[in-house]
C-alpha positions in Angstrom: 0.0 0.0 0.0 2.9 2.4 0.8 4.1 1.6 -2.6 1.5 2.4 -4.6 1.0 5.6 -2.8 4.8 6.8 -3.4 4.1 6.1 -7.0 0.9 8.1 -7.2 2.5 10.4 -5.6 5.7 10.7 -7.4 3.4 10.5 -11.0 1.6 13.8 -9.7 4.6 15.4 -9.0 5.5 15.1 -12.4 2.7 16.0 -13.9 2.5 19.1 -11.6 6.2 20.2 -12.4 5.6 19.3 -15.8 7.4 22.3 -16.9 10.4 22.7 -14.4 11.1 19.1 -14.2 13.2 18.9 -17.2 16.0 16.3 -17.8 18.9 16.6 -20.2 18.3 15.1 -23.8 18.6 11.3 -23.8 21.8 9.8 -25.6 21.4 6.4 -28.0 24.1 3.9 -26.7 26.0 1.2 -28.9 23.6 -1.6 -27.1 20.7 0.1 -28.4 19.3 1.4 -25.1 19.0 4.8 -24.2 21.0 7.2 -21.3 20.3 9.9 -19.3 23.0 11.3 -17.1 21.7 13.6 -14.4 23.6 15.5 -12.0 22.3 16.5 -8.2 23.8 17.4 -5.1 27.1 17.3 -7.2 27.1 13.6 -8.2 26.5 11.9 -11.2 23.3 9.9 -11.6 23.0 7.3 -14.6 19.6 6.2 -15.8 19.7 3.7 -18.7 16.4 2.1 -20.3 15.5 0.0 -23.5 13.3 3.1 -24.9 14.2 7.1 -25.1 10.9 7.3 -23.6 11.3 5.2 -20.5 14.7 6.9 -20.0 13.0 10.2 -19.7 10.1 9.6 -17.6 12.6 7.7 -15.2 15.0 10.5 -14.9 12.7 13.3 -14.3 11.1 10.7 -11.4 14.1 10.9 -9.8 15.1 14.6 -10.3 11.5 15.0 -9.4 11.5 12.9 -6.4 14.8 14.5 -5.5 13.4 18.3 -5.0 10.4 17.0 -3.1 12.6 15.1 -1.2 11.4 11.6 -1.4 14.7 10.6 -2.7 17.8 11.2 -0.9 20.9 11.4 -2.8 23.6 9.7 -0.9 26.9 12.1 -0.6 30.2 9.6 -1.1 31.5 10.8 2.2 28.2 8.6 3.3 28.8 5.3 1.2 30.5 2.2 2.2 32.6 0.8 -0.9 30.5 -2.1 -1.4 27.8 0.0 -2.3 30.0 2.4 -4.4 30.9 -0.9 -6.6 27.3 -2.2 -6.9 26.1 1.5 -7.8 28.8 1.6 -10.2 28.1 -2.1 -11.9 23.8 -1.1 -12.0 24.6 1.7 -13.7 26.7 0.1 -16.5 24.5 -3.3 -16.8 23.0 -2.3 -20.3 26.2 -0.3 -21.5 28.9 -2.8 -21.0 29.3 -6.3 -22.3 28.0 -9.6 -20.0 31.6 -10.9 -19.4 32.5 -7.4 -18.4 29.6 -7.0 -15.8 31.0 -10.5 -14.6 34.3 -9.6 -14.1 33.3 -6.8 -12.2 30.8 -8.8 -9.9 34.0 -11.3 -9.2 35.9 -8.0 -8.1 33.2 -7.0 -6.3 32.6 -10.8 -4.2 36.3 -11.6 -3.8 38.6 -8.8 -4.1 38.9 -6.3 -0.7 36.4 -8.0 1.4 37.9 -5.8 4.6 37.5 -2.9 3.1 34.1 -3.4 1.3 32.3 -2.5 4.6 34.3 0.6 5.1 32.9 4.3 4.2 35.2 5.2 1.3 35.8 8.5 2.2 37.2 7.5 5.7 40.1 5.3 4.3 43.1 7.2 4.0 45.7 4.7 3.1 45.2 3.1 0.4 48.6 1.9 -0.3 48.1 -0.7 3.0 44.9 -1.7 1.4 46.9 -2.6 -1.7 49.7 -4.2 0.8 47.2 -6.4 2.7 45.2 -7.7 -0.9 48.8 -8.6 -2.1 49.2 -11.3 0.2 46.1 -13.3 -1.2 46.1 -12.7 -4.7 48.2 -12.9 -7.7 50.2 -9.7 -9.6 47.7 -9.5 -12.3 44.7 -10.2 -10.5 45.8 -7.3 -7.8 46.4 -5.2 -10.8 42.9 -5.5 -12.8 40.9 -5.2 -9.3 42.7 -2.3 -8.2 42.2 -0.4 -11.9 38.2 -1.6 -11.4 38.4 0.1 -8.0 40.3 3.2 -8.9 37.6 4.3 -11.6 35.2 3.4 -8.7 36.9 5.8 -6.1 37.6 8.1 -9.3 33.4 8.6 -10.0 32.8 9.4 -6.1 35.2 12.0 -6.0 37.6 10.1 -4.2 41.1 11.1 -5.2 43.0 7.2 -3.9 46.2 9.5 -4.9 49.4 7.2 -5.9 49.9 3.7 -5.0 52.3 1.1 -5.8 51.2 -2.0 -7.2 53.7 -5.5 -7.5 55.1 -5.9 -10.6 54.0 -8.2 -13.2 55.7 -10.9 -13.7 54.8 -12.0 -17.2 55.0 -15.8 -17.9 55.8 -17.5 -20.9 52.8 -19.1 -22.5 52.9 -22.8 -23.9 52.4 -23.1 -27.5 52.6 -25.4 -30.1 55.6 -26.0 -32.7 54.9 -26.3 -36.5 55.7 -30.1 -36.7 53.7 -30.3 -32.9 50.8 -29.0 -34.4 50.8 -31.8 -37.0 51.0 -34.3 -34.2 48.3 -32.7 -32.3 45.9 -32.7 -35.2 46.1 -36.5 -35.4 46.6 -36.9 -32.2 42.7 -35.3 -31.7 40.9 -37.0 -34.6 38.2 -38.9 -33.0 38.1 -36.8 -29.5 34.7 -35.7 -29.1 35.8 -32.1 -29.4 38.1 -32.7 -31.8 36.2 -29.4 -34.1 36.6 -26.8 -31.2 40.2 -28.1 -31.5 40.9 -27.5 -34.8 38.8 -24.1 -35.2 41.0 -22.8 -32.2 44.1 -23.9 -34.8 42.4 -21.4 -37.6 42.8 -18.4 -34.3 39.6 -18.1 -33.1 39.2 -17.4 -29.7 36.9 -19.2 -27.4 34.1 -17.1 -27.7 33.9 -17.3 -31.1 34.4 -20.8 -31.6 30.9 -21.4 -29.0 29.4 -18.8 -30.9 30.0 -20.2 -34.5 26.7 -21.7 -36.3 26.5 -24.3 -38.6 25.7 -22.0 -41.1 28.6 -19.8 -40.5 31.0 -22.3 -42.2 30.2 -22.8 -46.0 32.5 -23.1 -48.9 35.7 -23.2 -47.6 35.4 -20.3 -45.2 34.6 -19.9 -41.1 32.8 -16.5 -41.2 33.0 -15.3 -37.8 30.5 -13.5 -36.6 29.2 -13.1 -33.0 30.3 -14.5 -30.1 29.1 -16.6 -26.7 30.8 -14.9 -23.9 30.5 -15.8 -19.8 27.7 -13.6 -18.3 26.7 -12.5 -15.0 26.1 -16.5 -13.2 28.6 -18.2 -15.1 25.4 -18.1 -18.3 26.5 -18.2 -21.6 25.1 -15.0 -23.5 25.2 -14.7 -27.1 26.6 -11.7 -29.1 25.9 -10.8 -32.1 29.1 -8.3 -31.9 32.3 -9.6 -31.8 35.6 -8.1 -29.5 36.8 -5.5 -32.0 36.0 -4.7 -35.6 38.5 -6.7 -36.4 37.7 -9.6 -34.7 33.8 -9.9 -37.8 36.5 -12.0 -40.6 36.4 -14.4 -43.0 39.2 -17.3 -42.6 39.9 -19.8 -45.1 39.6 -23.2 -44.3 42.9 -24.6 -43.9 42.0 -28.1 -42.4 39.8 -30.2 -44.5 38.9 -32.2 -41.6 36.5 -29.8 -40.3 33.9 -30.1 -43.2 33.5 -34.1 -42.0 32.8 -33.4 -38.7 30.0 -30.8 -39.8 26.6 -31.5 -39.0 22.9 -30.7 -37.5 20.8 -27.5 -38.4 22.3 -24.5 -39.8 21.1 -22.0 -37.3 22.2 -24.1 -34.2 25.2 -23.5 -32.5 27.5 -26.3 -33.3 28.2 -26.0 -29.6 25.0 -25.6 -27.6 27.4 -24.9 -24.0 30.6 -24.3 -23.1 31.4 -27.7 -22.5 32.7 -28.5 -18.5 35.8 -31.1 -19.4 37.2 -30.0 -23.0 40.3 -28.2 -21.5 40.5 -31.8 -19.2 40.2 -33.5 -22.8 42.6 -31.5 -24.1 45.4 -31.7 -21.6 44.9 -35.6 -22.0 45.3 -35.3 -25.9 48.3 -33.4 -24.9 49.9 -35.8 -22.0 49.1 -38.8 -24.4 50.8 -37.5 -27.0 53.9 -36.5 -25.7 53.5 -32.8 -26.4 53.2 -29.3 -24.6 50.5 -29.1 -22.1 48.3 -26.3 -23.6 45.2 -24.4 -22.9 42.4 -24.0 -25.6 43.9 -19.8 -25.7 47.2 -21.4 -26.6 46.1 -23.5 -29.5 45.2 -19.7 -30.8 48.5 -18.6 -30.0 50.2 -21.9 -31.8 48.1 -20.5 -34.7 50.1 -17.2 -34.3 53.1 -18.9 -33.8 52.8 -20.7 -37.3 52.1 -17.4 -39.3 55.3 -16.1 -38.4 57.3 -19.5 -39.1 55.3 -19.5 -42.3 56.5 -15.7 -43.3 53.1 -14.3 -43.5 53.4 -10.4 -42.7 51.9 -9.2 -39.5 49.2 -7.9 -41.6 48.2 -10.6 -43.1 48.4 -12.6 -39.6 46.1 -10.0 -37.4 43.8 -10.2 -40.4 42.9 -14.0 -40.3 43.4 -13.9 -36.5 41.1 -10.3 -35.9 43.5 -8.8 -33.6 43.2 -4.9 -33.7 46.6 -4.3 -32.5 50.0 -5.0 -33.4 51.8 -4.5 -29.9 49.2 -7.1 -28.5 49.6 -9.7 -31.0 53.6 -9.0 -31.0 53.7 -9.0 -27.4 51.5 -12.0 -26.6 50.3 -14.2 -29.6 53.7 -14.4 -31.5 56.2 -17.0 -30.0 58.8 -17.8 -32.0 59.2 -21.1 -32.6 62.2 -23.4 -31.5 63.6 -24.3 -34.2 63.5 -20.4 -35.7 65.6 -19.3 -32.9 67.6 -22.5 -33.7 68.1 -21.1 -37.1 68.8 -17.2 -35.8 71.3 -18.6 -33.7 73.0 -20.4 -36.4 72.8 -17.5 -38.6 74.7 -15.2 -35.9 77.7 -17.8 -35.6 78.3 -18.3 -39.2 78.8 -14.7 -39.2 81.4 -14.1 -36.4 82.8 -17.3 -37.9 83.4 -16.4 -41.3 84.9 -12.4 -39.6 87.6 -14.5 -38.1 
């Protein structure tokens, strides 16, 4: 009953304001929904709905409810840091993509749980926060829930000033050689995923291999287009977007294979969930076989690998593989392979050799 009354209540003062309640014009965002940002007491308030007109009518119910007082805007100095984060993540849920919205939960659940409860404008050192989270989570972990955090703090006028964070240690990722990837490919025939295998060998990533269709493959080529990323609960949610502009390509078919073990309707998935033991079938393919013990990632980075002992120009390797830019496919995706640096090596003697 006290519900219905704040709304009939709050829907007259509208009406009765009609002309002083007046919101700034509504924005169209990439999703397709619409966004409203409105600004009282000083702080930033983001309404975001499916239609321009929702948008409005909720924004000038809160401005509206604001001056009459029904709603109280809550000052930072007043908010614990949990709430900063979840205010933060509502606002974004229609802007930002599902895996996104996920990480950010997973920041929010196990990243600074003594300091969650704390009013953010109360903690003054936030370099012992940072000192006290280091001892329970990894370099890069530290470093992606601290940047989450900062932009947090940053929105609330709270200025975290500088802080020091570990140093990232960057590991060398597994991969496989040219003649290993041979071995692998026979080494999978039969497995039950034995496709996802060999589409991760063409360098898709994982979300676009569970969010290629049947249809998408015809004629020699895997269009790519879409994606199946990890949403808020672990749910799979489809895309019809992929990463990057780059990332919507067309890749050659380079393994016959693939168009035997094709099948089933062409607007079905050709992987209807993310399937709970393929990296445990994988690492067994792996271990059986006698070769490096990779992740389904790394398959894409032996496809990487194989461009460059191939010659193909970085070009033509980010286009097949969609990567947008060169310092990340350089930095991560291309491992030289073994017997390259073999040959660089080689090349380097022979040429002292020869100045003797």
């Amino acid at each position: 009953m006290i519900l219905i009354v704040l709304i009939i209540s709050s829907s007259s003062l509208i009406r009765k304001e009609d002309d002083s309640v007046r919101v700034p014009k509504p924005r169209k965002l990439p999703s397709g929904s619409w966004n409203i940002e409105l600004k009282l007491d000083g702080q930033r308030i983001s309404v975001t709905r499916p239609t321009k007109k929702e948008c409005e009518n909720v924004a000038a119910l809160i401005k509206a409810e604001h001056r009459s007082g029904i709603r109280h805007i809550e000052k930072p100095s007043d908010m614990v840091l949990r709430d900063a984060v979840e205010k933060y993540i509502e606002s974004r849920e229609n802007v930002l993509s599902p895996s996104t919205i996920r990480g950010y939960q997973t920041i929010a659940r196990s990243r600074f749980k003594d300091t969650m409860p704390c009013r953010i404008s109360k903690i003054r050192n936030w370099q012992a926060v940072i000192n006290a989270e280091s001892r329970i989570c990894g370099e890069k972990t530290l470093k992606n829930a601290w940047g989450f955090l900062k932009t947090v703090l940053k929105e609330n006028g709270i200025d975290p000033g500088t802080v020091t964070l570990p140093q990232v240690i960057r590991k060398e990722r597994a991969f496989l050689e040219p003649d290993q990837i041979k071995s692998f490919i026979k080494a999978a025939e039969g497995d039950r995923y034995e496709l996802f295998y060999l589409l991760a060998l063409h360098g898709l990533r994982r979300s676009e291999v569970f969010g290629m269709k049947r249809k998408n493959i015809s004629d020699g080529i895997i269009h790519v287009r879409g994606a199946m990323v990890s949403g808020p609960g672990s749910k799979l949610v489809a895309k019809e977007s992929n990463k990057n502009q780059s990332s919507r390509r067309d890749v050659p078919m380079l393994i016959p294979r693939i168009e035997e073990l094709l099948s089933g309707d062409p607007e079905e998935y050709l992987f209807g969930k993310s399937p709970a033991r393929i990296e445990i079938h994988l690492h067994d393919i792996c271990r059986n076989a006698g070769l490096p013990d990779v992740t389904l990632h790394e398959l894409r980075h032996s496809f990487a690998s194989l461009c460059y002992h191939l010659g193909l120009s970085e070009q033509e390797t980010m286009r097949l593989g969609g990567w947008s830019d060169p310092a990340v496919m350089r930095r991560i995706y291309t491992h030289l392979a073994q017997t390259d640096k073999d040959t660089a090596v080689e090349k380097l003697k022979n040429f002292f050799q020869k100045a003797e």
